[in-house]
C-alpha positions as CSV (number, residue, x, y, z in Angstrom):
1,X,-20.6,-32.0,12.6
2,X,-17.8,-33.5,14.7
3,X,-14.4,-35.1,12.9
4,X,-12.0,-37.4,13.4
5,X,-8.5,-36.5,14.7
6,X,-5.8,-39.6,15.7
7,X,-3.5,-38.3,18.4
8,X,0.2,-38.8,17.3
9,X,1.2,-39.3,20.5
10,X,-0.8,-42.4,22.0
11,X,-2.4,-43.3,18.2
12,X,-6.2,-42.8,20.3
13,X,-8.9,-41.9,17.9
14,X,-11.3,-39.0,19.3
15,X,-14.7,-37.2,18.2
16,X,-13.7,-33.8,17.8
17,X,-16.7,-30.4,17.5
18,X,-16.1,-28.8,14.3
19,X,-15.5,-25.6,16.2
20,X,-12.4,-26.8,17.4
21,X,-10.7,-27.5,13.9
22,X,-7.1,-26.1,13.6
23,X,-7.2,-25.5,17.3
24,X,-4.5,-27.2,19.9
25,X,-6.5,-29.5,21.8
26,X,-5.6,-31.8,24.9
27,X,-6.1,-35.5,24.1
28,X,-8.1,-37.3,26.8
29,X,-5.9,-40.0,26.8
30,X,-2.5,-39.1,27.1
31,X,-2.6,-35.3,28.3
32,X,-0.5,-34.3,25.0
33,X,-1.8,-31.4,23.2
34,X,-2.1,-31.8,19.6
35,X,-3.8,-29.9,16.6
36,X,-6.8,-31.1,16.0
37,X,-6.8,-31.1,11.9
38,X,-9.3,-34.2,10.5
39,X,-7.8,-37.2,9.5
40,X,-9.8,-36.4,5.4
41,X,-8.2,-32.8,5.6
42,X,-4.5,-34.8,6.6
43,X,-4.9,-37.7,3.7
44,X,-6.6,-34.7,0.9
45,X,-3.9,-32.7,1.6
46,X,-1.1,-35.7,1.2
47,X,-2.6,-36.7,-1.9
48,X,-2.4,-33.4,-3.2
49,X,1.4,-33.4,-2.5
50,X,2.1,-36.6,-3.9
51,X,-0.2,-35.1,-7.2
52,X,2.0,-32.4,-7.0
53,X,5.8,-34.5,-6.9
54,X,4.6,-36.9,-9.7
55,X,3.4,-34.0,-11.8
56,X,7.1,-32.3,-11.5
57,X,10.5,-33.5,-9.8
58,X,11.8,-30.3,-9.4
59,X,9.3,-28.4,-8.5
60,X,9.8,-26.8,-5.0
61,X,6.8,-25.8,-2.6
62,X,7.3,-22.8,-0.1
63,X,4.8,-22.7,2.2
64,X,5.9,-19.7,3.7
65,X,5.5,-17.7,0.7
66,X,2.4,-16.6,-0.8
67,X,1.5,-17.4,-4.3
68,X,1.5,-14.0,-6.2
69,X,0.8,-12.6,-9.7
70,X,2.7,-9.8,-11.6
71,X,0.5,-6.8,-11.9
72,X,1.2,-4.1,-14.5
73,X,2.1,-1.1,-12.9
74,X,-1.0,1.4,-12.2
75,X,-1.4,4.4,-14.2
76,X,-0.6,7.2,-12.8
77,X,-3.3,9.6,-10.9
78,X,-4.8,12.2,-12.5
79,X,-5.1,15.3,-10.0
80,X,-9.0,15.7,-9.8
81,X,-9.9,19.1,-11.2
82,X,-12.3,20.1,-8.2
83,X,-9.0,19.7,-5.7
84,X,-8.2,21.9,-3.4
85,X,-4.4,21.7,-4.6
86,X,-3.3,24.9,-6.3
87,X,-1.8,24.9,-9.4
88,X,0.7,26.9,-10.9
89,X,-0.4,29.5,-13.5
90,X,1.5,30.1,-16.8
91,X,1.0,34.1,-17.4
């Protein structure tokens, strides 16, 4: 289903494919390429951020980090007893 993308350059509104969301595109109009993201992705993801400054002040968003969890550290391995490995014997 196509989308809606507004070129920032020459403000001209075009009909986009779907396959070509998050792509650089040429606009039609004014030869500029631009990145063609829908104008509902643009305004969700503004409100979101607005959500996000009323909720907390101070809060500081780093898009170029990931958002991780702490993970307990793993047990360690227990050495399968069909290994190949030897083992030392105690005589």
């Amino acid at each position: 289903m196509p989308f809606t993308v507004r070129c920032p350059h020459c403000d001209t509104l075009l009909k986009v494919p779907d396959e070509y969301h998050y792509k650089v595109i040429t606009c039609p109009k004014c030869n500029k390429e631009i990145e063609a993201i829908s104008l509902e992705t643009i305004e969700i993801g503004q409100k979101f951020l607005k959500q996000l400054e009323e909720q907390d002040e101070d809060l500081i968003i780093d898009e170029s980090r990931p958002a991780s969890r702490r993970h307990k550290k793993a047990p360690p391995k227990r050495e399968d007893p069909g290994s190949e490995t030897p083992r030392s014997r105690d005589s």
